[in-house]
N, C-alpha and C positions, 0 to 999 in steps of 0.2 A: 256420796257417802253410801257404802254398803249395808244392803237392808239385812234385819236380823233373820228373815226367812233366808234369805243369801248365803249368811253368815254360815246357818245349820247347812242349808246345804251343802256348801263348799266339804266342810265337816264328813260329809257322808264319802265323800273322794277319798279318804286320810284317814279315818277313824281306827284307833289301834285295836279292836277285838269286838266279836259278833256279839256281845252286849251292849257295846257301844254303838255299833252300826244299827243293834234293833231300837235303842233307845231314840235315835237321832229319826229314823224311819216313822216310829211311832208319832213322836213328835210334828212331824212333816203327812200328816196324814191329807192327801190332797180332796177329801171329799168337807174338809175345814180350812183349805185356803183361798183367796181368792182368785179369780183370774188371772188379775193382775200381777199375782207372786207367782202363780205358775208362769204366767208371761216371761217374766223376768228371767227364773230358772232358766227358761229352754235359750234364751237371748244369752245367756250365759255359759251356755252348752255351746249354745251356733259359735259365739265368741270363742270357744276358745279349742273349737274342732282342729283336727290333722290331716283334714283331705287336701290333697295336694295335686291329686293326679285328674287330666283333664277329662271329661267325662262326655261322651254323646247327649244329643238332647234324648231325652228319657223319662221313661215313670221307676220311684221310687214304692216301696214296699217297706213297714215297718208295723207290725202286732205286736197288742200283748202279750202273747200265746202263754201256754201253761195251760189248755184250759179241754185237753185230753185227747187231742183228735189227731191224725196221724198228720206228714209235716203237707200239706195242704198247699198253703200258700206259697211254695218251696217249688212244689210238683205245677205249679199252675205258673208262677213265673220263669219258668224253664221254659215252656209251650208257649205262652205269649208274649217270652222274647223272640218267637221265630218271625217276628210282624214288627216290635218296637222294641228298642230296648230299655231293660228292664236291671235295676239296681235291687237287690233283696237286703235287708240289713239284717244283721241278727246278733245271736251270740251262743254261747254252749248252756247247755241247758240249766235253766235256773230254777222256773216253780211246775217245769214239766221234765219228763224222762229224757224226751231229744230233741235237745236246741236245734233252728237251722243250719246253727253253723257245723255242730254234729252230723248233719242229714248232706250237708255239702259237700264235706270232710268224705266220709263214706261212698258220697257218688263220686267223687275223685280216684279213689281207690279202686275203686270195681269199672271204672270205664275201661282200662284195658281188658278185661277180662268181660264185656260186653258189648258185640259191636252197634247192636239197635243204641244200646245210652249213650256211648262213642258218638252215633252218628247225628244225633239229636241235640248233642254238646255241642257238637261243631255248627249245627247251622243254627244253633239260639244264640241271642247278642242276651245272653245273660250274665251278669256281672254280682257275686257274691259279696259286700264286704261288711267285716265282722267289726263291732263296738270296736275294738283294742287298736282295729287301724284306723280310725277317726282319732285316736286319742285317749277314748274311754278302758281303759283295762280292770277289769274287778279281781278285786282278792275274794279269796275263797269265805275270809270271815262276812264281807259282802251277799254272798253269794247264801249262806246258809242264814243270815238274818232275812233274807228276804224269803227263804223257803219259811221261812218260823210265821212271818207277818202271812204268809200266801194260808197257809195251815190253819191260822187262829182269821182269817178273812177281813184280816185289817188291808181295806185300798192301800195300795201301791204307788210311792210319788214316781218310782222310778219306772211305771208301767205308761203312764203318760207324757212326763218332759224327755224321755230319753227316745222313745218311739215318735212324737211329734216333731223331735226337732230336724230341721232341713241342714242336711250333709254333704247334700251333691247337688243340689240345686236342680231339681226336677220340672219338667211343664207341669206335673199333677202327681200329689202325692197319696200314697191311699193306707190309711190307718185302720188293722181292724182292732175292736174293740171287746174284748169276754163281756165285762159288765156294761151296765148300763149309765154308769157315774163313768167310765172313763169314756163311753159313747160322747157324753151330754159335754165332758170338759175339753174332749178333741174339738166339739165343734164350738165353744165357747173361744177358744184357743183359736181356731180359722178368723172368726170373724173379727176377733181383737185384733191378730196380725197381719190379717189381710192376705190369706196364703188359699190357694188352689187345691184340693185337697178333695179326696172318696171318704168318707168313714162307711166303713161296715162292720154289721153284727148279726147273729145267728141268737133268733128266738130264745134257742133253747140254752145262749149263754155261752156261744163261740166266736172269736176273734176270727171268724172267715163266714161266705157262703156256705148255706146247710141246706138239706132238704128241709122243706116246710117254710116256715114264715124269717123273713130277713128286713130289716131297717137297712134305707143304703140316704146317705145325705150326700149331697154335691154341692162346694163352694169354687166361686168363681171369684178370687180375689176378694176374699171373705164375704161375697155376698151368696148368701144359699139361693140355691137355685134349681133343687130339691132337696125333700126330705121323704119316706113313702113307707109303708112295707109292704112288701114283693112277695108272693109265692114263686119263686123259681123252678121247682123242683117237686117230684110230688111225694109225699111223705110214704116213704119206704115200709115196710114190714122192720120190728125193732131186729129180728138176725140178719137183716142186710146194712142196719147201718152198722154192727161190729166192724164192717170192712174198710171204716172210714177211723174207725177209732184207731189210737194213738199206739203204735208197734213197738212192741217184749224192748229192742234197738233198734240202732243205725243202721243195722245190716238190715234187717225184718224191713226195714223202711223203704230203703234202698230197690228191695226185692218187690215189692208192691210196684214202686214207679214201674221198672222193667216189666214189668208183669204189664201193666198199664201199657205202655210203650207197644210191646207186643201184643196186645189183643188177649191179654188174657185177666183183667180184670174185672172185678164185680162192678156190674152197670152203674149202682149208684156210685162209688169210686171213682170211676171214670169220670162219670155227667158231673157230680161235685168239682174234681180239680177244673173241667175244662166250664162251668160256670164262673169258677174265680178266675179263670185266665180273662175268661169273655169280659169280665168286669172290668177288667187293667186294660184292655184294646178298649172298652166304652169311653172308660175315663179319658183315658190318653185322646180318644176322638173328641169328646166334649171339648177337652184341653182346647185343643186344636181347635173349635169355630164352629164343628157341630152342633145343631140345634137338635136334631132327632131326640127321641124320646129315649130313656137309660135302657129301659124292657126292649124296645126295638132295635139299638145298638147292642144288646147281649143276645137277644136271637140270633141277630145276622153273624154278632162274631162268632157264638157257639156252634152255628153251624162251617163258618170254615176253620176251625181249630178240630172239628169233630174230624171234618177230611184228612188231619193230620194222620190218625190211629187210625189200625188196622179195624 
């Protein structure tokens, strides 16, 4: 029999107008449900996903984001599929300016017109795919009740079971987290389902690697088998990290990676995306049977992803 948390949520698929969908949301506030009904939700997501198409063994990628910083995660799974392959999930932009799936879109568009992005395309086994091909499609009055919950800082159900849930069926999946409630419920989530899984979070309340202090946990079949926080990076002067922050658009966006690509990026820019690359080669090596330490699998990969750029 279908629980009544289920009930609402199904609700939020179908609901006919953005007062509906904010009320349904509100209702579904996940920092008031328990585990268990998160559980359920994403079992109900995996249940009734679209992927169809057969996939390499791989790490998966899915954040909160919204949460101001230019597309990061995006730029770092492009480079660190030139080693493993690597599935990005996303969708167009909901509680921030530009979605992944925006920032993808864009780099598709300008590869002919760039042979360094061209050529960087070609030898990444990176693989983009957006919510609407799994099945997930949002209407816009969706899309504007969540911007209203993201505004007024009501937790997001859809910032945790849509991002947790397994799509493509990865050795390690790695969740970042803005807050610190969808940090704690990702890894509540791991250990109930028994899933392989990175959560990371930036101090300062970003769904990636940041300069200064970071939380990074690791589950092995839901058992943790870290949790820490890292200094990675050394805390920049505040006009160096403008260059990390979140870009005017797609194009601005676009234009930064290139820039990157070519050697002509602000260092901390740089060292930021290629530490969240080094995280997705660590993970992916934990995956795998490594024992080494997270900080000494992200040294070693940061320095050959570093050899990549100019």
């Amino acid at each position: 029999m279908e629980t009544e948390v289920l009930a609402q949520f199904r609700k939020t698929r179908e609901a006919a107008s953005e007062k509906d969908y904010y009320r349904l949301l509100c209702a579904l506030r996940p920092d008031r449900l328990a585990v268990s009904e998160l559980a359920e939700i994403v079992r109900f997501i995996e249940a009734n996903k679209q992927v169809s198409e057969d996939l390499p063994r791989h790490v998966n990628i899915f954040g909160t984001g919204g949460d101001g910083t230019v597309n990061l995660s995006s730029m770092a799974a492009i480079l660190a599929a030139r080693f493993v392959p690597v599935v990005k999930m996303g969708t167009r932009a909901v509680t921030g300016n530009i979605g992944s799936s925006d920032f993808v879109a864009e780099l598709r568009e300008r590869e002919a017109d760039s042979p360094t992005l061209a050529q960087v395309l070609e030898a990444s086994r990176f693989r983009f795919l957006r919510l609407s091909e799994a099945g997930f499609v949002y209407r816009n009055e969706l899309r504007e009740a969540r911007r209203r919950i993201h505004r007024e800082g009501v937790p997001d159900l859809y910032k945790i079971v849509f991002p947790f849930a397994n799509y493509t069926g990865p050795v390690v999946q790695i969740n970042g987290a803005a807050k610190t409630l969808y940090f704690e419920r990702f890894a509540e989530l791991c250990e109930l389902l028994g899933r392989t899984s990175c959560i990371v979070r930036a101090e300062s309340g970003v769904d990636e690697l940041l300069p200064g202090r970071n939380r990074i946990a690791l589950f092995d079949r839901g058992i943790q088998r870290f949790d820490a926080e890292l200094q990675l990076l050394p805390d920049y002067p505040a006009e160096k990290i403008e260059s990390i922050r979140e870009a005017a658009s797609p194009y601005a966006a676009v234009d930064l990676f290139i820039g990157l690509l070519e050697g002509r990026a602000e260092a901390v820019l740089r060292d930021t995306v290629l530490q969240n690359a080094a995280l997705i080669l660590a993970s992916s090596s934990r995956a795998d049977g490594n024992e080494a330490g997270i900080g000494e699998l992200m040294d070693e990969n940061f320095t050959k992803l570093r050899a990549l750029l100019p």
